[in-house]
C-alpha positions, 0 to 999 in steps of 0.5 A, a space after each residue: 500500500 503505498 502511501 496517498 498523495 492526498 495532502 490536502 487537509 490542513 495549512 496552506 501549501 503557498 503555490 500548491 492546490 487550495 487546501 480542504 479548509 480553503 475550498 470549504 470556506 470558499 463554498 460556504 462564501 457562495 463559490 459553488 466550484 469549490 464544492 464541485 473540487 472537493 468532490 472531484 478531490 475526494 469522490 473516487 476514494 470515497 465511493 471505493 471506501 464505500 465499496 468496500 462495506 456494500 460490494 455494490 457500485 451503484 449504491 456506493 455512488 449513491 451513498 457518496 453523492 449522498 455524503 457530499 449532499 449532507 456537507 454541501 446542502 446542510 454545511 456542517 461547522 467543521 473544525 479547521 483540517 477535519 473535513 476529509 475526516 468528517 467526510 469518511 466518518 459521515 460515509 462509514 456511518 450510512 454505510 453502516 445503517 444500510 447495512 443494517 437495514 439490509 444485511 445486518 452484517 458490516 465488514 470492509 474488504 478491498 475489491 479493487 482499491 489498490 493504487 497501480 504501480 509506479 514500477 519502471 522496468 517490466 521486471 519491476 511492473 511484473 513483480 510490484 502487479 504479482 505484489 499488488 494481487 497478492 496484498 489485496 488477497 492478504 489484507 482481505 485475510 486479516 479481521 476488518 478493523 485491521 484493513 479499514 485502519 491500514 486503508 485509512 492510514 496508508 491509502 488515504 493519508 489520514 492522521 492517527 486523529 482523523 482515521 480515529 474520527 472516521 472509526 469512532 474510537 482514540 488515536 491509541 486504539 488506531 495506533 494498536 489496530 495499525 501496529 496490530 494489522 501490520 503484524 498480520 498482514 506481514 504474516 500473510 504475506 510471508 504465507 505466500 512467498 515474500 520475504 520481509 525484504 520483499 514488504 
């Protein structure tokens, strides 16, 4: 899982892309494309997030279209570099009342949420997509908890605060399920041939 580019949520970059905090601010002025950025700068990552609990694409659009509807619409107060993370909470919280309301079960797994390889060579593409199947099979091994902290961490971007937003608990229990899913996930990859040199 390499780690996200997505640097957006606090501070100012000076020449760099407008942060979460300044789009928000710049919507909530009247600026409506700042809306439509945050959408464009979060919707793909938020409708694979909401994949991974319902398995099915049309209603993870639906419900992230709908989560940008409750920000953009409702526009929440929003403490200065939380907006990604009440986001990705407010779309774990529907995904959970639909899965109640439906399946009465809730479990993240990954489907195809891995980012592609930077690898050069056809060597290296070859062993980093073998790698990349091989990671999606071993995170989709270990408990959920696991792979939704690891998701949120490495593939978002996310803070220790803001991933414990997101999942409703301390920064210390995301710190556990980090180091925790860590350790099983270099378990199962061991299981299928690579070393820890490899990882």
């Amino acid at each position: 899982m390499a780690g996200s580019d997505l640097k957006h949520g606090t501070g100012s970059t000076g020449e760099g892309p407008p942060t979460d905090d300044a789009l928000y601010q710049r919507y909530l002025s009247g600026e409506e494309s700042a809306g439509d950025e945050l959408m464009l700068r979060y919707g793909n990552a938020l409708t694979a997030y909401l994949d991974g609990f319902l398995h099915h694409a049309q209603d993870a659009e639906d419900l992230m279209l709908d989560c940008f509807a409750v920000i953009l619409v409702r526009k929440p107060r929003i403490v200065p570099g939380a907006f990604r993370a009440y986001l990705f909470k407010t779309a774990r919280n529907k995904a959970n009342r639909l899965w109640r309301i439906r399946f009465r079960r809730r479990e993240f797994t990954l489907d195809e949420t891995l980012p592609a390889s930077d690898a050069s060579s056809p060597e290296e593409q070859l062993f980093a997509g073998e790698k990349s199947g091989v990671l999606q099979r071993c995170l989709n091994r270990i408990a959920p908890q696991y792979r939704e902290a690891l998701w949120l961490f490495y593939d978002m971007g996310m803070s220790y605060a803001q991933a414990a937003e997101v999942l409703g608990c301390g920064e210390k229990r995301v710190e556990d399920l980090l180091r925790n899913g860590r350790k099983r996930l270099r378990l199962e990859m061991e299981k299928e041939g690579f070393t820890h040199a490899d990882l």
